[in-house]
VOPAGU-2260 file (C-alpha; in pm, 1 decimal, decimal comma):
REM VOPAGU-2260
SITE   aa  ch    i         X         Y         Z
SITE  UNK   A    0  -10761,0   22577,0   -4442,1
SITE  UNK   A    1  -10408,4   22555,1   -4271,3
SITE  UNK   A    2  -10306,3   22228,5   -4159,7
SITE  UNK   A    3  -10045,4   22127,6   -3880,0
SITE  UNK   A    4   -9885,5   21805,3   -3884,8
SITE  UNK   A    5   -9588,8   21666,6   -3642,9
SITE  UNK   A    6   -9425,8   21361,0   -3781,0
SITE  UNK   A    7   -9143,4   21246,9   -3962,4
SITE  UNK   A    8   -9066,1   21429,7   -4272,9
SITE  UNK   A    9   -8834,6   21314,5   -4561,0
SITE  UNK   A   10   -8633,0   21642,6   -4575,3
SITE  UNK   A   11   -8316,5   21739,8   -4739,1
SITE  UNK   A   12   -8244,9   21339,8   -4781,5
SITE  UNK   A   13   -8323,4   21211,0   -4425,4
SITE  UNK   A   14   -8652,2   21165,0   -4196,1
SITE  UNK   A   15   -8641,2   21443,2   -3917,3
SITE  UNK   A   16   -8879,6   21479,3   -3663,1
SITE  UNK   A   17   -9050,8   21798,4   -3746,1
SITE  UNK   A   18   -9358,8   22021,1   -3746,1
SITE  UNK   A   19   -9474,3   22098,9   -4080,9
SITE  UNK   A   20   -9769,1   22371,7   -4150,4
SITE  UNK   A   21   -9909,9   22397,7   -4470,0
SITE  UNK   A   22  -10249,9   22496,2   -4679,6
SITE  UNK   A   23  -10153,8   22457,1   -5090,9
SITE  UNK   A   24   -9827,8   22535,4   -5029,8
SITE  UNK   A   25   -9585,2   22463,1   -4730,9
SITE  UNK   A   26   -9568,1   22761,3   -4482,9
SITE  UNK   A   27   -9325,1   22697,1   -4240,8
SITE  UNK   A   28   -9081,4   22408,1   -4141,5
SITE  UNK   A   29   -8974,8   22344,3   -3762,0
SITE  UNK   A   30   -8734,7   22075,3   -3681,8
SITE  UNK   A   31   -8790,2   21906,5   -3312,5
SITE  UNK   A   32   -8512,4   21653,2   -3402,7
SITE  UNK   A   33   -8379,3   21372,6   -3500,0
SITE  UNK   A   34   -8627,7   21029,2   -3652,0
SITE  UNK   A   35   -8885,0   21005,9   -3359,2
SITE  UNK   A   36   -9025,5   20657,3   -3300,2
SITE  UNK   A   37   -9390,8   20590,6   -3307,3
SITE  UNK   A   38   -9458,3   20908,8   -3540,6
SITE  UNK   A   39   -9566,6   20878,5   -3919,8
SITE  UNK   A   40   -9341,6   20860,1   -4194,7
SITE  UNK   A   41   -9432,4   21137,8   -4463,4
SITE  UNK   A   42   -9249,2   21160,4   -4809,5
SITE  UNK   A   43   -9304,4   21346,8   -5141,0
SITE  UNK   A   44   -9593,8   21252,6   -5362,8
SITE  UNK   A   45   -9485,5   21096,1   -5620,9
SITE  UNK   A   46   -9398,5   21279,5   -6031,3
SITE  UNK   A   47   -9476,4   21015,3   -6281,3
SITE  UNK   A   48   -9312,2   21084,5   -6614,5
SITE  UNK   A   49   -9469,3   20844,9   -6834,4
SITE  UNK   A   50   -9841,8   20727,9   -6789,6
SITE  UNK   A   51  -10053,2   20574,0   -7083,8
SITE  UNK   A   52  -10314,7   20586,0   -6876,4
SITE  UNK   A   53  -10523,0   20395,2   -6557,2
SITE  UNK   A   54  -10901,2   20311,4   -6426,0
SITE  UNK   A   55  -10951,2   20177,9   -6790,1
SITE  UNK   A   56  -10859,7   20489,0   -6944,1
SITE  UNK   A   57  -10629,7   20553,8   -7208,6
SITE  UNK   A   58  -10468,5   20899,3   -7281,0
SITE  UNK   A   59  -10495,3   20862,5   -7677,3
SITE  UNK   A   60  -10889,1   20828,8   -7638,6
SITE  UNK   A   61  -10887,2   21214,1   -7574,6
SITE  UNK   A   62  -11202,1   21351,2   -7393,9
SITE  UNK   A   63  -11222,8   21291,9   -7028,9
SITE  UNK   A   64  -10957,0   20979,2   -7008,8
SITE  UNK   A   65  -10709,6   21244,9   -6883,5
SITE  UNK   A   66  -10955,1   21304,9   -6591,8
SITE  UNK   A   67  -10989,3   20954,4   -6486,8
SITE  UNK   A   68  -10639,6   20862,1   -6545,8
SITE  UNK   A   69  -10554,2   21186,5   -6314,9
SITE  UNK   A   70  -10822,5   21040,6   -6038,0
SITE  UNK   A   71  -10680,4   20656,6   -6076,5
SITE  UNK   A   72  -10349,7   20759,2   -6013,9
SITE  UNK   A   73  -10380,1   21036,2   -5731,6
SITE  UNK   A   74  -10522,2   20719,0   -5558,8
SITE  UNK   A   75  -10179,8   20564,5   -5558,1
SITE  UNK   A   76   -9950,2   20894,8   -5436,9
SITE  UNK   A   77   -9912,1   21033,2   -5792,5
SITE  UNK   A   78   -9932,3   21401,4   -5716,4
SITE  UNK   A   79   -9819,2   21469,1   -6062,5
SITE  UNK   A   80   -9741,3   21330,9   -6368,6
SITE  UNK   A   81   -9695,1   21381,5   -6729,0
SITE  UNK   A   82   -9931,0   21192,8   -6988,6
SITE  UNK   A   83   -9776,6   20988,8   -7237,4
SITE  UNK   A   84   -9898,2   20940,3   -7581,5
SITE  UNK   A   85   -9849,6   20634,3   -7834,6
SITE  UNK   A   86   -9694,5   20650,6   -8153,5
SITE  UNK   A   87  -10010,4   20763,4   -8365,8
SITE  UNK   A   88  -10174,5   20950,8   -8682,4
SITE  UNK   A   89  -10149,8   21336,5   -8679,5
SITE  UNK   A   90  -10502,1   21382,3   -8648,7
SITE  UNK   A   91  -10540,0   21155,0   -8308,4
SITE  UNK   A   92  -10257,2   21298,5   -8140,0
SITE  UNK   A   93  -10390,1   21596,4   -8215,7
SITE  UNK   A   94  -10733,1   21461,0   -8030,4
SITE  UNK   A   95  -10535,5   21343,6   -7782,0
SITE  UNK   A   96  -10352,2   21703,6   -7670,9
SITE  UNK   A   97  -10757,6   21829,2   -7675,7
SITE  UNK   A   98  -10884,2   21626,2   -7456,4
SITE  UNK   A   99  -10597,2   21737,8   -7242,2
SITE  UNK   A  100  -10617,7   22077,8   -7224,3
SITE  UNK   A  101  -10907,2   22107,3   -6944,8
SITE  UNK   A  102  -10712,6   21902,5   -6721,0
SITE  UNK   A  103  -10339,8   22064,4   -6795,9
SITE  UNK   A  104  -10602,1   22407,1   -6746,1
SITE  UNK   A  105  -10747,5   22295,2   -6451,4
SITE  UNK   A  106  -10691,2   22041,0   -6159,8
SITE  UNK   A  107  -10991,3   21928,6   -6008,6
SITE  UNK   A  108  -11035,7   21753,2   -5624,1
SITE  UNK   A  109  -10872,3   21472,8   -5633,6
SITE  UNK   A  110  -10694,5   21423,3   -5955,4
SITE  UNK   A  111  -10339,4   21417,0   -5997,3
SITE  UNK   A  112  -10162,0   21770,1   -6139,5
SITE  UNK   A  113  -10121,7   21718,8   -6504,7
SITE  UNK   A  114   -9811,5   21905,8   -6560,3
SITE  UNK   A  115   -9762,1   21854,2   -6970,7
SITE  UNK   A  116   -9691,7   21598,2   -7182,5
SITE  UNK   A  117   -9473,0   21297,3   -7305,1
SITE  UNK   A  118   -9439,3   21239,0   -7662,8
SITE  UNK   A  119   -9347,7   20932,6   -7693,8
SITE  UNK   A  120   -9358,4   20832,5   -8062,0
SITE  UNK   A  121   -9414,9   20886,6   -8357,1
SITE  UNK   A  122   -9042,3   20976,1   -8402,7
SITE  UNK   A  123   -8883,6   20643,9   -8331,8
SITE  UNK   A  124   -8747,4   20355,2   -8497,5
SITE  UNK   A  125   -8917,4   20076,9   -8717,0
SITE  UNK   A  126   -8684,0   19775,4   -8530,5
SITE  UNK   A  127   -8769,2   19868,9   -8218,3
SITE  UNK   A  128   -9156,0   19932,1   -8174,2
SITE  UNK   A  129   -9165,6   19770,7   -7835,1
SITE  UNK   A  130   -9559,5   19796,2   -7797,7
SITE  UNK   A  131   -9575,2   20110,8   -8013,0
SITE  UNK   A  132   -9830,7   20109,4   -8376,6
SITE  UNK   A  133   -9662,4   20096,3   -8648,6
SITE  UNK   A  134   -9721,0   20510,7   -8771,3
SITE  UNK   A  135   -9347,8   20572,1   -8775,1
SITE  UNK   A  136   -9261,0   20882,8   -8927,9
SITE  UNK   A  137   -9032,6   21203,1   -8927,9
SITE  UNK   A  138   -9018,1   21409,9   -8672,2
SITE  UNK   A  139   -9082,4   21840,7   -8784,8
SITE  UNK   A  140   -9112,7   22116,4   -8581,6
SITE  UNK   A  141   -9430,4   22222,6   -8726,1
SITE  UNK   A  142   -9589,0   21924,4   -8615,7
SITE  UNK   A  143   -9425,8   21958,2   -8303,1
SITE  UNK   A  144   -9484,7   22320,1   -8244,8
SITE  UNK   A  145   -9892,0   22270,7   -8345,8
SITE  UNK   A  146   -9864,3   22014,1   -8074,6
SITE  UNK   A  147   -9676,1   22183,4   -7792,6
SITE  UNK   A  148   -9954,6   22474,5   -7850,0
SITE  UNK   A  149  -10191,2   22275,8   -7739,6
SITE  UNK   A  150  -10057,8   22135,3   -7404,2
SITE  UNK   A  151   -9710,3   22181,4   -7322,7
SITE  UNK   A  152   -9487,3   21898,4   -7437,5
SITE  UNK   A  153   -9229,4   21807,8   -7154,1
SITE  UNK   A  154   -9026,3   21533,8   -7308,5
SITE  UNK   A  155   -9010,8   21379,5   -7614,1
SITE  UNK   A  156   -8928,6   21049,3   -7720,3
SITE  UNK   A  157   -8661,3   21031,6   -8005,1
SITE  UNK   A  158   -8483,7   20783,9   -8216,7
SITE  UNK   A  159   -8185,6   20973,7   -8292,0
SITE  UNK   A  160   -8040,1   20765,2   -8601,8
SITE  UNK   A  161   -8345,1   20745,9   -8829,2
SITE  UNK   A  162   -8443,9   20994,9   -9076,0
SITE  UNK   A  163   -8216,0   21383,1   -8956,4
SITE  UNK   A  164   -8343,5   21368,7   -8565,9
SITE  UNK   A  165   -7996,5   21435,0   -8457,1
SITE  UNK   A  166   -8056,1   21745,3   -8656,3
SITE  UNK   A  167   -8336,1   21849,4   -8424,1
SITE  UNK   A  168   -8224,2   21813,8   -8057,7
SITE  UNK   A  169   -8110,8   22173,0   -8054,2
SITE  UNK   A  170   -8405,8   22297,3   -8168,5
SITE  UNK   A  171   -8620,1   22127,0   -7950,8
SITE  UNK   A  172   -8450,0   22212,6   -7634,3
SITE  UNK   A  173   -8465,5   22583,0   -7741,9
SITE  UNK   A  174   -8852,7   22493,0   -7720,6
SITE  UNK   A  175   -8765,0   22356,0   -7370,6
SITE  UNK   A  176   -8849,7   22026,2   -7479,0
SITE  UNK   A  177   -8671,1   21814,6   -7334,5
SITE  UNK   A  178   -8493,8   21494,9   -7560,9
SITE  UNK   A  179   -8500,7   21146,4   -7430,6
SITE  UNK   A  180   -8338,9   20866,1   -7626,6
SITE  UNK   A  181   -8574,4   20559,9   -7685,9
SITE  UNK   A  182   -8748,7   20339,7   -7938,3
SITE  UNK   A  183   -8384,4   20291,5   -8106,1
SITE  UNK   A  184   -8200,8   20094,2   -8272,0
SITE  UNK   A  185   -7891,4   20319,5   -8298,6
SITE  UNK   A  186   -7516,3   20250,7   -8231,9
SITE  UNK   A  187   -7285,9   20348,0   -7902,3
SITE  UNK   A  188   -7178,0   20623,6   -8133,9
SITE  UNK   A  189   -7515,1   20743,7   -8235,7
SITE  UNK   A  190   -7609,0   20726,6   -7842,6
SITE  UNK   A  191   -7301,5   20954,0   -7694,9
SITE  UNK   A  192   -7348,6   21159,0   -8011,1
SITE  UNK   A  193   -7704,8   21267,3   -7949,8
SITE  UNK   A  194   -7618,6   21299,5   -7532,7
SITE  UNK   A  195   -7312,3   21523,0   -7683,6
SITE  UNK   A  196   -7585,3   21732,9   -7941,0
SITE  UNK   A  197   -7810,6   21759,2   -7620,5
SITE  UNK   A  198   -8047,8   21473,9   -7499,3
SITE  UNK   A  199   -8080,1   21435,3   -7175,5
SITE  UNK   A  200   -8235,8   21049,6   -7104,3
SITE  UNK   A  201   -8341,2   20728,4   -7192,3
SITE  UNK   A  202   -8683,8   20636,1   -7223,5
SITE  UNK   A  203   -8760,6   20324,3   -7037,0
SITE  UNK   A  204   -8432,9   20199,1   -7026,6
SITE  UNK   A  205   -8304,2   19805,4   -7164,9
SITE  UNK   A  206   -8674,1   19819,5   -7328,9
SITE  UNK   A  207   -8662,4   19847,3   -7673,2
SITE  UNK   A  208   -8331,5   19971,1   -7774,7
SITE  UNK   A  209   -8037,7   19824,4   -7888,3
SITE  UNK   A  210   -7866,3   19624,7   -7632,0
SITE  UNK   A  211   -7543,1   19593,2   -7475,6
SITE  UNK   A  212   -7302,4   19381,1   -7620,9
SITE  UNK   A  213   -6898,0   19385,7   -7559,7
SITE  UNK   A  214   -6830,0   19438,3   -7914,7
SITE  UNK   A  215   -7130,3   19645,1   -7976,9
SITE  UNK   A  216   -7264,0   19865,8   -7663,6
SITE  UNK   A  217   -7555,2   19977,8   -7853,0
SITE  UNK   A  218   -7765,3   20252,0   -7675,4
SITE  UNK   A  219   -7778,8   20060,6   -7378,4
SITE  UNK   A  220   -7401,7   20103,2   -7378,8
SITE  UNK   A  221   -7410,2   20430,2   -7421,4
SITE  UNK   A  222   -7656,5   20507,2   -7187,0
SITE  UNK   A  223   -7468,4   20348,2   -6890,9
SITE  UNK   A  224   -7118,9   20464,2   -6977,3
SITE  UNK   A  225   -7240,7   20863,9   -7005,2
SITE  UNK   A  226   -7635,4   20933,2   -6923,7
SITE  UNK   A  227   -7688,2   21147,4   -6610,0
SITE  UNK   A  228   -8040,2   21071,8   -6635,4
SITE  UNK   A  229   -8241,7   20770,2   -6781,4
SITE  UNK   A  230   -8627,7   20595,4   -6671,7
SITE  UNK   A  231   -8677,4   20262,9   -6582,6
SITE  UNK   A  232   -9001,1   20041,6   -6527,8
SITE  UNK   A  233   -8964,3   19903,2   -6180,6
SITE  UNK   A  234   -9212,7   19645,9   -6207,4
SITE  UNK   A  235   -8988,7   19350,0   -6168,5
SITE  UNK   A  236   -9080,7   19223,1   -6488,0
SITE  UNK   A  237   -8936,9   19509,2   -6758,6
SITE  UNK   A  238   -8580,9   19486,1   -6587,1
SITE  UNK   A  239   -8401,1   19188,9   -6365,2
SITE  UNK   A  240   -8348,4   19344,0   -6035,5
SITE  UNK   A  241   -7971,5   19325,6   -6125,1
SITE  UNK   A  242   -7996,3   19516,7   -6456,1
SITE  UNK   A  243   -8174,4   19777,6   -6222,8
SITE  UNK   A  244   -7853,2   19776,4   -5962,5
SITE  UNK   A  245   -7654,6   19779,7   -6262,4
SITE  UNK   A  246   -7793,8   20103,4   -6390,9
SITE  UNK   A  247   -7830,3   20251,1   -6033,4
SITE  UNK   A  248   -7392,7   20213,2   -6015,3
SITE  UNK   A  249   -7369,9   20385,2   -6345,3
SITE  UNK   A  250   -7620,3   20679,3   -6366,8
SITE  UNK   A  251   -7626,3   20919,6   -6095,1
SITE  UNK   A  252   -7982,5   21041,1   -6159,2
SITE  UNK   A  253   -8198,1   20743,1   -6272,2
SITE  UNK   A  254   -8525,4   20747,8   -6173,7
SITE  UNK   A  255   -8866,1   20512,8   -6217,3
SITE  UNK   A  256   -9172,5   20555,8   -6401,1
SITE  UNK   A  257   -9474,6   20369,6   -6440,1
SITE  UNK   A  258   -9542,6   20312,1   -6818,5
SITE  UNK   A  259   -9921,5   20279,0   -6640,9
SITE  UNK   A  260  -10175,4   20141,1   -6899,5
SITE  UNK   A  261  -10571,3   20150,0   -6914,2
SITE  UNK   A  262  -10486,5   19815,6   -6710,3
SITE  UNK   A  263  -10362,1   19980,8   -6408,5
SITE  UNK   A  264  -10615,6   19957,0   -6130,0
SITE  UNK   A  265  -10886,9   19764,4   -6305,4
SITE  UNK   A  266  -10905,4   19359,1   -6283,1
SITE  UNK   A  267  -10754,5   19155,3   -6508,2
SITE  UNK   A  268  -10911,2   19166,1   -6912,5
SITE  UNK   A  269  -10849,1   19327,4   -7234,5
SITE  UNK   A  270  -10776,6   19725,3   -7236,1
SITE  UNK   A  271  -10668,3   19984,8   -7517,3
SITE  UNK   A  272  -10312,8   20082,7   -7561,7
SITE  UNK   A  273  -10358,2   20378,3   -7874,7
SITE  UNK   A  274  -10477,2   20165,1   -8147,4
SITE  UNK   A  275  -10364,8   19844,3   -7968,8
SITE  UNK   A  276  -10603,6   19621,2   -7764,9
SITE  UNK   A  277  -10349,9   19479,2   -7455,3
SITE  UNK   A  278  -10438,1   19183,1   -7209,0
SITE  UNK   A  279  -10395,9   19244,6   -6826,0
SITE  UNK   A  280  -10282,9   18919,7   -6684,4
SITE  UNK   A  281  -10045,3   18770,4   -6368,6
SITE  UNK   A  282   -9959,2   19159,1   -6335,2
SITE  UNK   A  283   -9849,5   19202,9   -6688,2
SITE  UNK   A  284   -9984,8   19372,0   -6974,4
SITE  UNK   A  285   -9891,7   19234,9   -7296,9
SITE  UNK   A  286   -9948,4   19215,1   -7653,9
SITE  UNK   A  287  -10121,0   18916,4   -7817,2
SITE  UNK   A  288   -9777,2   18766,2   -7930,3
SITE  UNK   A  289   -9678,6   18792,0   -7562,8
SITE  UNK   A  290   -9497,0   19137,1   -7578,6
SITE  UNK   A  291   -9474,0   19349,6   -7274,3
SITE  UNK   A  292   -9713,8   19684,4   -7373,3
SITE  UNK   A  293   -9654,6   19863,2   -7089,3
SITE  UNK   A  294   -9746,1   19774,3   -6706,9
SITE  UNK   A  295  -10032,6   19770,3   -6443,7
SITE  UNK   A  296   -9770,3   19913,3   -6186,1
SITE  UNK   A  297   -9824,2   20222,2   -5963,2
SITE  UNK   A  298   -9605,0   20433,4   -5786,8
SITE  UNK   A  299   -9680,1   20322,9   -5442,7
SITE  UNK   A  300   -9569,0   19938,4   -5572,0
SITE  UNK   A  301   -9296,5   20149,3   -5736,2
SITE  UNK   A  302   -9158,6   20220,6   -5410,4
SITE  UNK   A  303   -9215,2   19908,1   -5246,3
SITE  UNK   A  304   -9080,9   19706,2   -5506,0
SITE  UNK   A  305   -8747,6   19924,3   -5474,3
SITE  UNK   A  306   -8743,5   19888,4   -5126,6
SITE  UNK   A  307   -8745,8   19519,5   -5144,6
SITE  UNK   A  308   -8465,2   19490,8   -5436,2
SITE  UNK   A  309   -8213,0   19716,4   -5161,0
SITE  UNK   A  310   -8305,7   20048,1   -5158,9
SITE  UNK   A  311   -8319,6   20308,3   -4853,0
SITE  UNK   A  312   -8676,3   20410,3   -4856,4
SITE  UNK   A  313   -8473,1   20804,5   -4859,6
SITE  UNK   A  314   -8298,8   20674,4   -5195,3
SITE  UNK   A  315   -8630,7   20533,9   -5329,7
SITE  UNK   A  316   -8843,5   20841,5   -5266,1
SITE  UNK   A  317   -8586,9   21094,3   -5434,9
SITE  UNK   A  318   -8623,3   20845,7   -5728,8
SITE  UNK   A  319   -9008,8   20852,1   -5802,9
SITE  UNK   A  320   -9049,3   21255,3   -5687,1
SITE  UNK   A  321   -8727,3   21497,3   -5645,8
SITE  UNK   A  322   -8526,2   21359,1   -5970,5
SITE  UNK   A  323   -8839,4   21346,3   -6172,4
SITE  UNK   A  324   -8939,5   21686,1   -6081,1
SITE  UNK   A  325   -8565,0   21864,0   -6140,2
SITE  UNK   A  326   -8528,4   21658,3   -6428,1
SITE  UNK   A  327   -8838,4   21845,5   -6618,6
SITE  UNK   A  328   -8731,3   22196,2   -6457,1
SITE  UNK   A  329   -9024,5   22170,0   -6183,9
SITE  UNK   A  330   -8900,9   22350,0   -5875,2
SITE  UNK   A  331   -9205,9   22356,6   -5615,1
SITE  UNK   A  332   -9251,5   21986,7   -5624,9
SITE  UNK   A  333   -9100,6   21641,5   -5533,6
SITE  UNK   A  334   -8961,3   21733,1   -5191,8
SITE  UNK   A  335   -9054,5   21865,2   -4858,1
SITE  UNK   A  336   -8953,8   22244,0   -4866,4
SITE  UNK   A  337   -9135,6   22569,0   -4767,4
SITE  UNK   A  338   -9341,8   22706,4   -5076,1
SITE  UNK   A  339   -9320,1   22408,7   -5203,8
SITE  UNK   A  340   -9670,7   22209,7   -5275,9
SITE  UNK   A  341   -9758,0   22049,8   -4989,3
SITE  UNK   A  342   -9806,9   21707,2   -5221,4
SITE  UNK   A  343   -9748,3   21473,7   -4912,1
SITE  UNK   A  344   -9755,9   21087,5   -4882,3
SITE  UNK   A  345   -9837,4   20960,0   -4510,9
SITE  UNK   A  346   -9709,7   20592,3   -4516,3
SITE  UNK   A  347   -9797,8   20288,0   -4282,8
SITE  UNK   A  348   -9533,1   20038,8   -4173,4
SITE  UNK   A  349   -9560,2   19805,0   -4446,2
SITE  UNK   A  350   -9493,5   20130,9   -4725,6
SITE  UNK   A  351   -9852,4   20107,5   -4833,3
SITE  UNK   A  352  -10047,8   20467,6   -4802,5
SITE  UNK   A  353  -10231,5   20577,9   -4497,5
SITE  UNK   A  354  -10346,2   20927,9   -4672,7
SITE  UNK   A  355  -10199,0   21147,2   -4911,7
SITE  UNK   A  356  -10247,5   21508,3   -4991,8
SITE  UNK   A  357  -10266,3   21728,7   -5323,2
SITE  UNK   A  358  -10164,1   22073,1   -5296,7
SITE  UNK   A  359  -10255,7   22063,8   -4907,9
SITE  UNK   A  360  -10638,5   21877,8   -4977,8
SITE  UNK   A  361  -10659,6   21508,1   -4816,4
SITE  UNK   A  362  -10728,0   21283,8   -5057,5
């Protein structure tokens, strides 16, 4: 059923009082004026590039997780997203990308679109697991091809210096794949060298990869001295607000991601990371030697969280929805345009969510 709504839309950058019709997709688009006081303010739902999972679901337990994590999420303006996988056998990735397929197939009422995958791991480094299993191994195309059959793999998480993955960057983003450099240990020169051969960003960025150093820049180096793009957990405990104004001088298109566990939106406990068993705790989810395995964080703290370190809530939102989306070649998503998906986030005063809608349904 078409819907009209007259409030204050996020368009083209800046809140404009305007009348916006819509049923799945956005119809038509009539600016009344300027920011109108006393009126709603409505953003972009929100495109999530890296979720492990939510509502004690994880994405590696294949079968219906993908479902829940899809419902958990919605719940918090994630209109979209891409599930993430942990470093991992063959065989249970391969369970993984199965129990995917009906939701990447088919949305239901209210679950978040599942628009492919992140592959994060098993092609990574052995000094810089971060909270990843230890099933390090090379990356091939067939492997990658059988996978990418399955459900569409997005982006890909790469260690460029082990084994030949420089080799492969090509080849990958002729299978629209796109690269992102993370889980490394590689120099400055192995950093600029892959961006040169073709990756495009940095998997959660400072988080295990080499760091920056004057006489040794590492990856972190090279990621703020030439990346266009990189992710970063804005929890406030992954990244020091100023490492995250550091990164936000130096690369023009960062933009935030959850990292969202089987933690996020359940009480505090014990929870499955892939073949890991995390603890939920003081809004952390860590290892039992005290390493950070991800986060409980949504996108709607996302944005709050930003908002409180110094950004515009404009600058915020094109962080968590319009980068995201461009970044991964998604053009009908992640701002408020006509045929876009009328993905919409209604927000009260204090930034939390009065309703949101998914391709035009109310949540």
């Amino acid at each position: 059923m078409k819907k009209i709504i007259q409030a204050n839309f996020l368009i083209e950058g800046t809140f404009k009082h305007a009348e916006v019709s819509f049923g799945e997709r956005i119809e038509q688009i009539r600016i009344l004026g300027p920011k109108k006081s006393g009126l709603p303010l409505i953003i972009p739902g929100f495109i999530d590039l890296h979720v492990h999972g939510g509502g004690g679901a994880d994405i590696m337990e294949g079968s219906s997780a993908a479902q829940t994590v899809a419902r958990t999420h919605l719940k918090h303006g994630t209109t979209s997203f891409l599930a993430t996988t942990m470093t991992a056998p063959h065989e249970d990735l391969k369970n993984a990308f199965e129990g995917m397929k009906a939701s990447y197939q088919k949305k239901n009422k209210n679950e978040a679109r599942l628009l492919g995958v992140h592959l994060e791991g098993p092609f990574i480094s052995k000094d810089k697991l971060g909270a990843q299993p230890d099933h390090v191994r090379e990356a091939t195309l067939n492997e990658i091809k059988e996978l990418n059959s399955i459900v569409p793999i997005k982006t890909l998480t790469l260690a460029p210096e082990v084994f030949e993955h420089m080799q492969l960057i090509a080849e990958l983003n002729r299978l629209n794949v796109m690269v992102q450099i993370g889980h490394s240990n590689g120099t400055y020169e192995e950093g600029t060298k892959a961006l040169e051969l073709g990756a495009k960003s940095f998997t959660h960025l400072f988080n295990a990869m080499s760091t920056f150093h004057h006489r040794a820049p590492g990856m972190v180096g090279a990621a703020l001295a030439h990346a266009d793009h990189a992710e970063l957990i804005p929890d406030l405990l992954h990244v020091h607000p100023g490492a995250i104004k550091t990164a936000l001088r130096c690369i023009p298109h960062l933009y935030f991601v959850t990292d969202a566990t089987a933690a996020t939106g359940m009480p505090d406990g014990d929870y499955k990371l892939g073949s890991h068993t995390v603890h939920k705790c003081l809004g952390g989810v860590r290892l039992k030697d005290g390493t950070l395995a991800g986060s409980s964080l949504t996108m709607d703290q996302a944005l709050r969280n930003l908002v409180s370190i110094g950004l515009t809530l404009e600058e915020a939102s094109r962080r968590l929805s319009q980068i995201p989306a461009e970044l991964i070649h998604i053009n009908d998503r992640g701002e408020i345009k006509v045929e876009a998906y009328a993905d919409l986030l209604v927000l009260n005063d204090d930034l939390s969510l009065k309703e949101i809608y998914s391709e035009g349904e109310l949540v």
